[in-house]
C-alpha positions as CSV (number, residue, x, y, z in Angstrom):
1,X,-92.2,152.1,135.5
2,X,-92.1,155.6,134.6
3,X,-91.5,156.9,131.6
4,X,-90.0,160.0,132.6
5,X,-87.9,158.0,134.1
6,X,-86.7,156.0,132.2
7,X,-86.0,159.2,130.2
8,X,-83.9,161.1,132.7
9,X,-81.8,158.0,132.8
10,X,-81.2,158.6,129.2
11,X,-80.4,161.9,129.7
12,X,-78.0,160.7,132.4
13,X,-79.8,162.9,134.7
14,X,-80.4,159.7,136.5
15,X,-78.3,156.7,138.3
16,X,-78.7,153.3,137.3
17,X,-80.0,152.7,141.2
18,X,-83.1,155.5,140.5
19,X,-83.8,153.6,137.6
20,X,-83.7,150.2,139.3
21,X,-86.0,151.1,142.3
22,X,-88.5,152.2,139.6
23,X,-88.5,149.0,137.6
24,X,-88.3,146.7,140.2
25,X,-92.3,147.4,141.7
26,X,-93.4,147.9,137.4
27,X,-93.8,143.9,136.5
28,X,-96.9,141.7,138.2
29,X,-96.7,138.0,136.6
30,X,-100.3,136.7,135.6
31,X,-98.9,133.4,135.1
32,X,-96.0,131.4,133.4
33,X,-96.5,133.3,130.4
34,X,-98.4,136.3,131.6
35,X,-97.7,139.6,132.8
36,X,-98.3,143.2,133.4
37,X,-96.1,145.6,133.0
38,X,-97.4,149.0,134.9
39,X,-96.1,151.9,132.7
40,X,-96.9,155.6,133.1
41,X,-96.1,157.6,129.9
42,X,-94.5,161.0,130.1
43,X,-95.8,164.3,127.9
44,X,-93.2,164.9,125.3
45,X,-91.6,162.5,122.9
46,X,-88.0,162.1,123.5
47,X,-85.6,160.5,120.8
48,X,-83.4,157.4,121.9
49,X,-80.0,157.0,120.5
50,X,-77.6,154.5,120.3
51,X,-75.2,155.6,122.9
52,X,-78.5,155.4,125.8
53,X,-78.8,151.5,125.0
54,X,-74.8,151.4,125.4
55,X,-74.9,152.8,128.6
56,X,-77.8,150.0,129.5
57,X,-75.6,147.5,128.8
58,X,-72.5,149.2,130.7
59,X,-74.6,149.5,133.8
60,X,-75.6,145.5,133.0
61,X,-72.2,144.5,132.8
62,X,-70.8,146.9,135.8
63,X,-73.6,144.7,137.7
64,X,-75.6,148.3,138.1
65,X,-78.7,146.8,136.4
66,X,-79.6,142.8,136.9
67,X,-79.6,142.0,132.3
68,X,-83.2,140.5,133.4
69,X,-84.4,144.4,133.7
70,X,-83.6,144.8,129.8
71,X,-86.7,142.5,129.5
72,X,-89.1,145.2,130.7
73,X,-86.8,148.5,129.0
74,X,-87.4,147.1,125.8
75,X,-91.0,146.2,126.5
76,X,-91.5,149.7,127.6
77,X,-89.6,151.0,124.6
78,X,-91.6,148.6,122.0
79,X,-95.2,150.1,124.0
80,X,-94.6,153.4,124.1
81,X,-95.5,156.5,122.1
82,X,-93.3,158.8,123.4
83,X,-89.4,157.3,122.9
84,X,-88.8,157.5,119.2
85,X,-86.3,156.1,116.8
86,X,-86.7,156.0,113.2
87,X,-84.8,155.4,109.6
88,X,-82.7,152.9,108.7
89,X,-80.1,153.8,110.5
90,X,-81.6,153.1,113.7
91,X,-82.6,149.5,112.6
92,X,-79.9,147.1,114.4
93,X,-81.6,149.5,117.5
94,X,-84.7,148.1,116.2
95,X,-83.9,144.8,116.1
96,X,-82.4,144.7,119.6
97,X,-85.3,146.5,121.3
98,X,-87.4,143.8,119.9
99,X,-84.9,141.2,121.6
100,X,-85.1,142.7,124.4
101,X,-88.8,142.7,125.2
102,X,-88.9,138.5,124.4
103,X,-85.3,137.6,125.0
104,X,-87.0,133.7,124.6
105,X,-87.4,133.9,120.9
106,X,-83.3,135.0,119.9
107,X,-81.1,136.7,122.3
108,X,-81.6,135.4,125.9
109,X,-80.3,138.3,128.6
110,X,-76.7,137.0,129.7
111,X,-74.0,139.2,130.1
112,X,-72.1,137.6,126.4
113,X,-75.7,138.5,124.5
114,X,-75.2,142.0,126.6
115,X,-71.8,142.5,125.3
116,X,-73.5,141.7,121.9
117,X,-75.7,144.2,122.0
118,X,-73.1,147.0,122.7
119,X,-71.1,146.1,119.9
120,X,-74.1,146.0,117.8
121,X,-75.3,149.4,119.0
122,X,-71.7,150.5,118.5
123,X,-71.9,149.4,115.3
124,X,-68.2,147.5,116.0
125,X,-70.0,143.8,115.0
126,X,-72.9,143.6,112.6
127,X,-76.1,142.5,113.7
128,X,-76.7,138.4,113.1
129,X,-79.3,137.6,110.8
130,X,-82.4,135.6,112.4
131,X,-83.0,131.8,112.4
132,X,-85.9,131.2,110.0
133,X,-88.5,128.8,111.1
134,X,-88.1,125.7,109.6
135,X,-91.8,124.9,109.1
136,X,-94.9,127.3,108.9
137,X,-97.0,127.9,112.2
138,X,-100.6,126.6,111.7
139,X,-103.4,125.4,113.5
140,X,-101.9,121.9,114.4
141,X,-98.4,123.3,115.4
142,X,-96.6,122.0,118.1
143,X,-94.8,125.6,118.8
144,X,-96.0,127.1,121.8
145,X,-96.5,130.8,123.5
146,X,-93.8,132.3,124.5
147,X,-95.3,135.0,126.3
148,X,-97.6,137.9,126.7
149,X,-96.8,141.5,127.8
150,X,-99.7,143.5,128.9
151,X,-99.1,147.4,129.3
152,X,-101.2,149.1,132.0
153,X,-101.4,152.5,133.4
């Protein structure tokens, strides 16, 4: 995956298709919870707004995008140091991102959780507060990995 991009998309300088021939060659799985995600950063920082994630999930739900493909966008959002978003008002953007990247923990990537999202980026249904784990994690814990992302040039 390129940065750059992912960037024009944003922009909307871009089709969904460009995108989706770029991120389907970026993910090589390790294992069962393993993988590399090959991700070439561009020069300049570039600031992501709201209405870029809305049109992710439009182009999910118009069956543009496969919802899987959010996985590695918000993987490649969370590694980067190039797309910025910042302040509190960006938070439920935050959140999401973060869901994104390891849809296993809250928010797996069906097309209801995708209509979530938009209304959540649109600010039209709040954003849910997390389940708390009921015990601690420690040495003996029966919890197990999710998974692990690994960002390579």
């Amino acid at each position: 995956m390129r940065e750059e991009i992912l960037r024009r998309y944003f922009e909307e300088k871009l089709p969904a298709a460009e995108l989706l021939k770029d991120l389907e060659t970026s993910k090589n799985a390790d294992s069962a919870t393993v993988s590399e995600i090959q991700i070439e950063d561009m020069e300049d920082t570039f600031p992501v707004l709201p209405g870029m994630l809305i049109r992710l999930c439009d182009d999910v739900l118009n069956v543009h995008l496969p919802a899987w493909f959010l996985e590695l966008i918000g993987f490649a959002l969370m590694a980067s140091d190039r797309f910025e978003w910042d302040g509190d008002e960006y938070e439920v953007m935050a959140n999401v991102i973060a869901d994104w990247s390891c849809p296993q923990i809250n928010f797996p990537l069906t097309t209801d959780n995708v209509r979530r999202f938009k209304k959540w980026f649109a600010g039209t249904e709040a954003y849910p507060e997390r389940p708390q784990p009921t015990e601690p994690a420690h040495p003996g814990s029966t919890r197990r990995l999710a998974s692990i992302r690994i960002k390579t040039d």
